[in-house]
N, C-alpha and C positions, 0 to 999 in steps of 0.2 A: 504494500500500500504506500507507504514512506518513497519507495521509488518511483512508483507514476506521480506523486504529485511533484516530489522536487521536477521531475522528467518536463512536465506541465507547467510551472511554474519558469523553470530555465530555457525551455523553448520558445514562449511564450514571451518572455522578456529580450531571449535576442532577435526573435523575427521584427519588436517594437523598433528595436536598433536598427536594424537593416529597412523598416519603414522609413525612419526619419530621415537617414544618410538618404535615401532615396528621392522622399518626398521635397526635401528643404531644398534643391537649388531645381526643382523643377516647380514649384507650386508658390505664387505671389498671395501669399496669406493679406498683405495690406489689399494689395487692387481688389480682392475680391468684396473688400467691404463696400467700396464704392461701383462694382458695375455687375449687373447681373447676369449677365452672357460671362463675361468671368468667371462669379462665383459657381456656375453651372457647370462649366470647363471644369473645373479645378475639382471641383464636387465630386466629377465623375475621375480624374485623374487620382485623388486621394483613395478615393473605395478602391481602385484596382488593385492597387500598392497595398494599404491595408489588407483588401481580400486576400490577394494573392501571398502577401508573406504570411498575417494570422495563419491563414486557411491550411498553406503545405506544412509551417513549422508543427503545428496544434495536433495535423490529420496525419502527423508523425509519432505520436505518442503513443496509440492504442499500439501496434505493429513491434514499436521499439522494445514496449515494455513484456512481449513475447520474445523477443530476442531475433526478432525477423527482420535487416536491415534492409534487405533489395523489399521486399513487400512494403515495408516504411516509406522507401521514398516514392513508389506506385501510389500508394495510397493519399502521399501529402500533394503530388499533381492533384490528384481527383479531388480532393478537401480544396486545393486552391481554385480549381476549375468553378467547384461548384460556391467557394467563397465571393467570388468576382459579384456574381448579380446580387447575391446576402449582401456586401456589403452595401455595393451600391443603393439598393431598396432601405437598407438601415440606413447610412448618411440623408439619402433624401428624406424619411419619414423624420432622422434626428434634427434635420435641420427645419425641420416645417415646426416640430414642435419646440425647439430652441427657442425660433422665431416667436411663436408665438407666444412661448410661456416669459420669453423677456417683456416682451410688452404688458401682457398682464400683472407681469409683476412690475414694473413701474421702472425696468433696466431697457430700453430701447434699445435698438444698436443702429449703425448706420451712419450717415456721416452728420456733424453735428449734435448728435446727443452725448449730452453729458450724464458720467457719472453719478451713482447717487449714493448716498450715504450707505445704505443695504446694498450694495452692486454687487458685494463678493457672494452674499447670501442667494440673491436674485438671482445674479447667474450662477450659479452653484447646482439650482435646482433643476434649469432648462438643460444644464451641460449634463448633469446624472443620466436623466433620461435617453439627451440624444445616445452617447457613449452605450446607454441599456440596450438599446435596437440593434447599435454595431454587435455586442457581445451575442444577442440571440442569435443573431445571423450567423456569428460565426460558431456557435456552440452547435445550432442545427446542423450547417456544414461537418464538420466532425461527428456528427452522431450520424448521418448517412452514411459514409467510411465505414463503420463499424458495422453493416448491414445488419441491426437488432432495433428495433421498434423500442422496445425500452433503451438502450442505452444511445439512441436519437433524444428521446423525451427528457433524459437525465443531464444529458451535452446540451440540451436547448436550457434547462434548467438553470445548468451549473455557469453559461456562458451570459445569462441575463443577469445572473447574481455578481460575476466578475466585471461584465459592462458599467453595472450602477459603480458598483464598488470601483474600480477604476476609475470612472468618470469624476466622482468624490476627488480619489487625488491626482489626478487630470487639472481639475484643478485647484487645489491646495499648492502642486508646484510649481503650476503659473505664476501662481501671486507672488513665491517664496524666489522662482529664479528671475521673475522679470515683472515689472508691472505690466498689467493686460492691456493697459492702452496708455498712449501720451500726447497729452492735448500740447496741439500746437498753436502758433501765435494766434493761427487761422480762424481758432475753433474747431478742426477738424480732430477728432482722434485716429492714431493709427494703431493697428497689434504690430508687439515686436516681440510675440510667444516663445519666440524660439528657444530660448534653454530650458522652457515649460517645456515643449514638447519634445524635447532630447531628454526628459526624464519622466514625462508623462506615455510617453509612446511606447515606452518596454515598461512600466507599472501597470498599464492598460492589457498590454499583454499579456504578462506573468501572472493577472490576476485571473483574466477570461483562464487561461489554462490551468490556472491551480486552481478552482472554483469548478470545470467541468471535471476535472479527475477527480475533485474532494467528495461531489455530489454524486458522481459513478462508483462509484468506493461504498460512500456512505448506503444509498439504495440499492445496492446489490445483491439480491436475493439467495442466489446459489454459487458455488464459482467449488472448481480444483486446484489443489495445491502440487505440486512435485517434489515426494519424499525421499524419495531414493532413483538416481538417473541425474542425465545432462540436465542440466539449468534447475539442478535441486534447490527448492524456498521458491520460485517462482508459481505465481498465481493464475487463473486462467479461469474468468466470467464464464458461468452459463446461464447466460440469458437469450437463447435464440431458441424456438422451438425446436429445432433438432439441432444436436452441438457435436460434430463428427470428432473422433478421437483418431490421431494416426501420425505416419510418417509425412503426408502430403503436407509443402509450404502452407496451402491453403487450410489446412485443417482446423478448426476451433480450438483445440488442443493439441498441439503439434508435440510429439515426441521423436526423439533426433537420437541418434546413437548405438542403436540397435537394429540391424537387419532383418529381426523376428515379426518388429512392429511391423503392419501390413498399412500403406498411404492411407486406406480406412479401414480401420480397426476393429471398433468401437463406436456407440453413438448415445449420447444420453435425450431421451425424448423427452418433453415437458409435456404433463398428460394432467390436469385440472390440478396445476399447482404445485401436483408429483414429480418428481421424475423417475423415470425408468432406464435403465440401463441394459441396453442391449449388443449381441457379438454381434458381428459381420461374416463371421465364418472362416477368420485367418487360423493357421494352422498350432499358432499360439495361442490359439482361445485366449479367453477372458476370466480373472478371477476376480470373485467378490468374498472379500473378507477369510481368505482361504481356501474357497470353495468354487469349483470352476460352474459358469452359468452362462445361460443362453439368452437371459435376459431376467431382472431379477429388480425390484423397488430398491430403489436408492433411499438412506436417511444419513443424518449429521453423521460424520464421523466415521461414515464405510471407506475402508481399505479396497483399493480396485489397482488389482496386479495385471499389467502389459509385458507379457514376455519379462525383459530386468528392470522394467522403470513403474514404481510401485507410486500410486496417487491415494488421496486423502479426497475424499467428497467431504464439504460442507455444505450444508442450509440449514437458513434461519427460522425456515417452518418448522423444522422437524429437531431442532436444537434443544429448543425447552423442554419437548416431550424426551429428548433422550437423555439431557441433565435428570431430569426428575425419576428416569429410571433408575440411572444408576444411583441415584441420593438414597430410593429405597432400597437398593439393593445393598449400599454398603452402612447405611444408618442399622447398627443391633438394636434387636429387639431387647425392649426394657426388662432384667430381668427380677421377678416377683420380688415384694420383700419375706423375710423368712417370719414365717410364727414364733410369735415368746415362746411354744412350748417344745421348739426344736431347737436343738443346739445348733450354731452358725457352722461349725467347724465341722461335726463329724454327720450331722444331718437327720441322731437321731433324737427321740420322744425324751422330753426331759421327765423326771421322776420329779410329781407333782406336790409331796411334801420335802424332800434335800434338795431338789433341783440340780440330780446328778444325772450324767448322761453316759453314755457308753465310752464316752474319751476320759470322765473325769476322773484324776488319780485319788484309789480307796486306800486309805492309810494302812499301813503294815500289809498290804499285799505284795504281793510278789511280784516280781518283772512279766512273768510269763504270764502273770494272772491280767494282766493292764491289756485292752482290747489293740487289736492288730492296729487300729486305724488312729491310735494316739503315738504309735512308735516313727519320730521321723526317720528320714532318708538323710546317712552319714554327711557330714560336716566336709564340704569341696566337692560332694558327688553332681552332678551335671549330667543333662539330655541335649545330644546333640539334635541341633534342628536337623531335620526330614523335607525342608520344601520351604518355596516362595512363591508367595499369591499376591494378583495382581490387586490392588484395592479398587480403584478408579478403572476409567478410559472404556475406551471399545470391546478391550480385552477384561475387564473385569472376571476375577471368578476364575481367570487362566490360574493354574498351578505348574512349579518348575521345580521337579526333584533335585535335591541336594543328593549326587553322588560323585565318587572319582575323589582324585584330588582336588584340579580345577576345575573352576565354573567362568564361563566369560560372560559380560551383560552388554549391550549394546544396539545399534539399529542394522550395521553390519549381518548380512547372511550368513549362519554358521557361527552364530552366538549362541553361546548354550540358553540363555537367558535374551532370547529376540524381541526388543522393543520398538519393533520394525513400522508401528500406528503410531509412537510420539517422534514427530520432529524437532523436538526440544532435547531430544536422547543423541551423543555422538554418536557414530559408527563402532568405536571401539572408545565405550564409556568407562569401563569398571572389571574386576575380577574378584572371584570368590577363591578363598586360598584353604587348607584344609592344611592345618599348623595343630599335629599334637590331638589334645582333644575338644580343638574348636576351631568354628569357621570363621577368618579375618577378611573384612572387605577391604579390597584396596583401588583407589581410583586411578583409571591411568591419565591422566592429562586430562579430562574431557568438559569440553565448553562451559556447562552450564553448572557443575560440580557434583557430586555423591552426598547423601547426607543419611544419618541414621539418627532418627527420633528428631528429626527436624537439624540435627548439627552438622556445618559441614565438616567432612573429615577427609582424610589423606591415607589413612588404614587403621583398622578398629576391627574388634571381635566382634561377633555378632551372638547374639540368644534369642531363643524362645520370646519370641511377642515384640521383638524390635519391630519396628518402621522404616523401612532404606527408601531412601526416592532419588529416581534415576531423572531428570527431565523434570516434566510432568507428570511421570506417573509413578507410584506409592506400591508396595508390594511388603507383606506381613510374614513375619519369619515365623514358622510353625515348625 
């Protein structure tokens, strides 16, 4: 996530650059005030410029942040292509409403009008707007690239939110690099905006792009992660009615590095809100959650194996419903309290005038005579653990015998201990050592550390009812 939006934001902000070097020795920002066959010229000369750098730099973002660079710049043509008329219809609707909401607000423009006490405020309001039009246009453009009706709706969204917001400091750094206008002996005013707009032009930008990716982010319904394979941590939207899984550049989900992958693999259908996960019929089949299928209901947190590059499905429909599974599954049941007339310790009836019970010691008996279940177990004796269960995750409920000498834990395949469903686990996390007559954990380097009973550690014994947590995920020594 962190990635598309810097992605969005620094794109965003240098296509502003590349407008203005552009714009500024072709575009006479004063003549326009004074002659309307000008401002109409130049109107149409500025939307191109804007269109076309917004539109390619912006319609490079979705593509980049798959790791697809020739498909990137395919894509930011067509975002620019189709920015050209966006922009233009945004500057002319922005200027119609600049226009007028100056005058309504009592800031005129034109030649001969003066300044007014409120000007910054007045204009302020008509410049927000116009700048909003630009942003919609170009967020629409962007969300066509992406061929997903949602993630068009979310890019027009995110691109009206950056336009206002922009527009705001648009001009804010008008006023702070230049005054907007400088009355002449004349009476005439003229704009001499220009270090306004060498610093408004890539804030206008970096906002429309960080604002469409923040807003694609934020409402994003479904989407795969890459836990094990090339471009592992990389994220991957499904939001299209069918969302193809495979080798092909084109594919929704593109997976690269493996010859097993078939161009279409996989495909996850979005069926009333659902989705469904279905093969293709490649010769690597398809695994869901360990278990090869033909097509099978997707929910939060299913493991889907491709040949060697293993994914993580999220969605947030079905998220709450699987936290709250596992809450009940690992919350213990409360257990009863004991009767006054049962002993806590040995469990049995206590004797209802001495309040003696089967453990209590009867004076001047004999050792042999003292019941079997008051005699403890020798002073240093210890039960070595037998196994490790997973508390939390997908995996819940999984159990990993403790035998051999070692045990290795990790996401790595051919970990005795495979924690192959958290991406928060390194590949080669931890080992289990088998020292004498106990088992000592030891961490081997791994990202995110070892911890037992919540403390992290470097190597420590382990017992009966400890809590080790690899990642994210928690596993009980039994």
């Amino acid at each position: 996530m962190a990635g598309r939006l810097l992605l969005g934001l620094l794109l965003g902000a240098v296509a502003g650059v590349v407008a203005f070097l552009i714009q500024e020795p072709l575009i006479d920002h004063q003549a326009a005030l004074f002659n309307r066959a000008e401002a109409l010229r130049q109107t149409v000369w500025l939307s191109v410029i804007l269109g076309g750098c917004y539109g390619f730099a912006l319609g490079m973002v979705d593509s980049l942040t798959r790791g697809l660079p020739a498909q990137a710049v395919r894509k930011g043509f067509i975002a620019a292509l189709i920015g050209l008329p966006g922009a233009m219809i945004a500057l002319f609707l922005g200027n119609l409403v600049y226009g007028t909401l100056s005058v309504l607000l009592g800031n005129p423009i034109g030649a001969g009008a003066q300044p007014t006490p409120l000007g910054f405020v007045t204009d302020l309001v008509p410049r927000t707007v116009g700048w909003m039009f630009l942003g919609t246009g170009m967020g629409a453009a962007v969300g066509i690239v992406t061929g997903s009706t949602r993630r068009w709706w979310h890019s027009t969204v995110g691109g009206t939110i950056g336009g206002a917001l922009g527009g705001i400091a648009f001009q804010v750094f008008t006023l702070m690099f230049a005054p907007a206008y400088l009355a002449l002996s004349g009476g005439e005013r003229v704009e001499i905006g220009a270090p306004g707009r060498a610093v408004g032009f890539p804030v206008l930008g970096a906002c429309i792009g960080f604002f469409i990716a923040l807003v694609q982010e934020a409402l994003k319904t479904a989407w795969v992660r890459v836990m094990l394979g090339r471009n592992e941590g990389r994220e991957y939207p499904v939001d299209k009615p069918v969302c193809v899984i495979g080798r092909d550049e084109s594919a929704d989900v593109p997976l690269f590095g493996d010859p097993r992958v078939a161009p279409q693999h996989a495909r996850i259908v979005r069926q009333q809100n659902r989705h469904l996960l279905q093969d293709l019929g490649a010769p690597a089949g398809t695994v869901l959650n360990g278990q090869p299928v033909q097509q099978a209901w997707l929910k939060d947190g299913d493991i889907i194996q491709i040949a060697s590059v293993r994914l993580q499905f999220n969605e947030k429909a079905t998220r709450s419903v699987v936290r709250e599974a596992l809450e009940r599954q690992e919350k213990p049941s409360p257990r009863p309290p004991m009767p006054d007339y049962l002993c806590p310790y040995c469990g049995e009836r206590k004797d209802p005038v001495t309040g003696q019970c089967a453990c209590s010691v009867i004076p001047g008996a004999a050792p042999a005579e003292l019941p079997q279940a008051a005699v403890s177990a020798p002073v240093g004796a210890t039960t070595l653990p037998s196994r490790l269960v997973i508390l939390n995750g997908v995996r819940a409920g999984t159990a990993f015998p403790l035998s051999g000498d070692v045990l290795t834990v990790g996401r790595e395949a051919g970990r005795h201990v495979l924690l192959d469903f958290d991406a928060t686990v390194s590949r080669r996390h931890a080992r289990l050592e088998r020292q004498g007559g106990q088992w000592v954990l030891i961490d081997e380097g791994s990202r995110n550390g070892s911890f037992v009973n919540g403390q992290p550690i470097q190597q420590r014994p382990i017992q009966i009812g400890d809590v080790l947590r690899f990642g994210a995920t928690e596993l009980r020594v039994e």
